[in-house]
N, C-alpha and C positions, 0 to 999 in steps of 0.2 A: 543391207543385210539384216539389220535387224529388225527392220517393219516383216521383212520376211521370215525372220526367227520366230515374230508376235503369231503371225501368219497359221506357221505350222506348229504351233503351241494350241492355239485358237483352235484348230483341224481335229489333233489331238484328242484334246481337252473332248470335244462334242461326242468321236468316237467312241472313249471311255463312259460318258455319260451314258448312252445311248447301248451301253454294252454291247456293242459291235467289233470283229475282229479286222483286223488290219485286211486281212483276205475278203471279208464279205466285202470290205468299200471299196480296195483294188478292184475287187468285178463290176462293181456299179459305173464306175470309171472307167471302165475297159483297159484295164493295163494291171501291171504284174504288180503282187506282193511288194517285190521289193523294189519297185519303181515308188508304189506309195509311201513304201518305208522310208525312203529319203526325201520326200516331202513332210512327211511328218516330223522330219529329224531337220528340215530346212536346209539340206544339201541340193536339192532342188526345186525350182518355181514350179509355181502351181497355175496351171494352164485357164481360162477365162472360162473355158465348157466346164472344166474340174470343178470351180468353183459355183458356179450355176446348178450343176448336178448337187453337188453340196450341202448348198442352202434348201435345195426341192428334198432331200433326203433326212435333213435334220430339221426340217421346216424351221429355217431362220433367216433373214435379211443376206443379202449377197456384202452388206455392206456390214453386216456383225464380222462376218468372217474374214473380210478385207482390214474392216479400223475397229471391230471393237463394241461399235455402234447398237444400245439396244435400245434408246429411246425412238426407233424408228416406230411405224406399225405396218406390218405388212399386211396389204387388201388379198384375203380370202377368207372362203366360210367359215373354218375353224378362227378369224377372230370377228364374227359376227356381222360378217359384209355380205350382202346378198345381191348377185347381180341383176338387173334389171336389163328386161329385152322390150326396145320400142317398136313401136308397131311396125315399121319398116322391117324391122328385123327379124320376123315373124316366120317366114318364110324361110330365111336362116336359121334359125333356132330348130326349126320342123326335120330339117335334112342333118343337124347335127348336133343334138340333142342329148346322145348319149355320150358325147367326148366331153371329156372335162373342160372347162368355162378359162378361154386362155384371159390374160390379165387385159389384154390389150380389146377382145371383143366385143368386151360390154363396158356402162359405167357399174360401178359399186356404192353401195349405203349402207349405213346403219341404220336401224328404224326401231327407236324409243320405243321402248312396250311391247317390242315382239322376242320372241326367243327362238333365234337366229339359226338354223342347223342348214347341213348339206345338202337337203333336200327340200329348201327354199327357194323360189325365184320370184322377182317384181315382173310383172305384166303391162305395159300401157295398153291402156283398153281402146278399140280401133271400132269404129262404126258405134249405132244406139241402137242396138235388139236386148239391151239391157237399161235401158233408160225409163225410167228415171232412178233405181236403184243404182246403177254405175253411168257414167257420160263418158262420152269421147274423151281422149286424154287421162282421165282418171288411171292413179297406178295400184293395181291390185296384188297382195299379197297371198302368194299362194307357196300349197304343201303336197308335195308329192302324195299320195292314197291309194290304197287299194280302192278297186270297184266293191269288192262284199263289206266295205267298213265304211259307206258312204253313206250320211242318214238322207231321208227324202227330206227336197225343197232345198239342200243345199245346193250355194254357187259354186261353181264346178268350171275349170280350164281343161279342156279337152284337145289332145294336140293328136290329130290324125295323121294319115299319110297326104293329106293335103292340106290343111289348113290349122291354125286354130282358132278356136271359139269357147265365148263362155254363155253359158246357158245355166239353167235352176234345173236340176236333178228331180226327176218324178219316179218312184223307184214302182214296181206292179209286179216283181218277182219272176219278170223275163230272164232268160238263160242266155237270148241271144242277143237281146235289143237292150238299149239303154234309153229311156224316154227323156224326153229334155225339150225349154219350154223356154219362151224369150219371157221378159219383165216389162216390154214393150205394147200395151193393148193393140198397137198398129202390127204388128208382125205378127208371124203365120204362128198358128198354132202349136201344140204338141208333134214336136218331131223326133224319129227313129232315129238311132244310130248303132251300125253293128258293134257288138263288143270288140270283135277280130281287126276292125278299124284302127280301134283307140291302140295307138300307141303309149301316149302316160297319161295319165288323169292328176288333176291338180285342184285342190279345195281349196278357194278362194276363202282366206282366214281374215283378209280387212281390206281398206280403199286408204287413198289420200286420193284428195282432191282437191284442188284447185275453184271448184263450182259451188255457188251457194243456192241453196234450195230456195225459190220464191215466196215470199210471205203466204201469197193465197194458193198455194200449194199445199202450207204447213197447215195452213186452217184447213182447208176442205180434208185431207189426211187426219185431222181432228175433229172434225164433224164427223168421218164415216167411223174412225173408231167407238164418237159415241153412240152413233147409232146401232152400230154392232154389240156393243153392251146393253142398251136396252132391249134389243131383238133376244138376248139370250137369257135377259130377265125376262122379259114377257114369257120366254119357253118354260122357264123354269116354273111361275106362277099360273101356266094353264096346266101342268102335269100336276102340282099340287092339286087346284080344284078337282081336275080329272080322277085322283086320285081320291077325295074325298066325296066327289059322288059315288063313286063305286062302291065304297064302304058302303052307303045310304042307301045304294039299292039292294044291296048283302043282307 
């Protein structure tokens, strides 16, 4: 009787916080005022749905409200766990997408350095039409977006009525199409997508990975940048002289 007295102390206690009346939680519960009222008063247990409901409404540990318990941590987004969908599950994620993330469907993480919100999810990246910027396996960190707040050349999750895919965003101020482009030079070009397609769109915000970039990958990736710096000094110094005949023949 008295773990149960703690029980409905504990029940209580949450209601009053939460400025909630003995009525509103009876409804959430499906049962009467004064059925709750003598749970809260410990003249009667508290049923295992009661208490599940409970914790989902107070958002606390099923195990605060049983023992007490708050060095627990409970896995969801409000405390910075963002579910991760593998590429198997891709398919699943596609058909239910908009139900909320049960505990049991996916794994959860924390991820150092990101700032975690409700409209986060990890990605395992599945096929190389993004390779060498993302590899098979790599898990991508993405954020819900609008389509008109998307800058161009971002990496982009695009989750259709059939598939998803992540592509680099080429923006041309279509109304109807969304252009998008692999990172892959072996794969097909610039391709369409209806707007009316996409179901949600997701900005790819960072990677982890597991793959290390090849030494002469890193070099030739640093030769063409410097090549690319020199090409745009040379531009700059042929506009000057151009610019100084001109005067000359003025």
């Amino acid at each position: 009787m008295k773990e149960d007295g703690a029980i409905g102390k504990r029940i209580k206690e949450l209601r009053k916080k939460n400025k909630l009346s003995q009525d509103y939680v009876a409804k959430k519960l499906f049962i009467s005022q004064a059925a709750y009222s003598l749970i809260e008063n410990s003249q009667n247990g508290v049923a295992i749905g009661h208490i599940v409901n409970l914790s989902k409404l107070y958002n606390v540990t099923t195990d605060y409200i049983l023992k007490g318990e708050k060095l627990l941590v409970e896995i969801s987004p409000n405390n910075g766990f963002i579910p991760l969908v593998k590429d198997m599950a891709h398919a699943g994620f596609i058909k239910n997408f908009k139900e909320q993330h049960s505990y049991e469907e996916y794994e959860w993480y924390r991820i150092p350095g990101f700032n975690p919100s409700l409209d986060q999810s990890l990605f395992e990246v599945e096929g190389e039409s993004m390779s060498p910027t993302l590899l098979p396996r790599d898990i991508v960190v993405c954020q819900i977006q609008k389509i008109e707040k998307v800058i161009d050349g971002a990496i982009v999750l695009l989750i259709t009525k059939n598939e998803t895919t992540i592509k680099r965003l080429r923006l041309d101020g279509n109304q109807d199409y969304l252009l998008v482009e692999s990172d892959n030079p072996h794969e097909e070009g610039v391709q369409k997508v209806k707007k009316e397609d996409i179901k949600q769109l997701l900005v790819v915000l960072g990677k982890i990975s597991s793959s290390l970039i090849p030494h002469h990958q890193i070099v030739s990736t640093g030769k063409i940048k410097g090549l690319e710096e020199s090409v745009d000094h040379l531009k700059r110094e042929l506009y000057s002289i151009n610019k100084k005949l001109n005067s000359l023949k003025n």
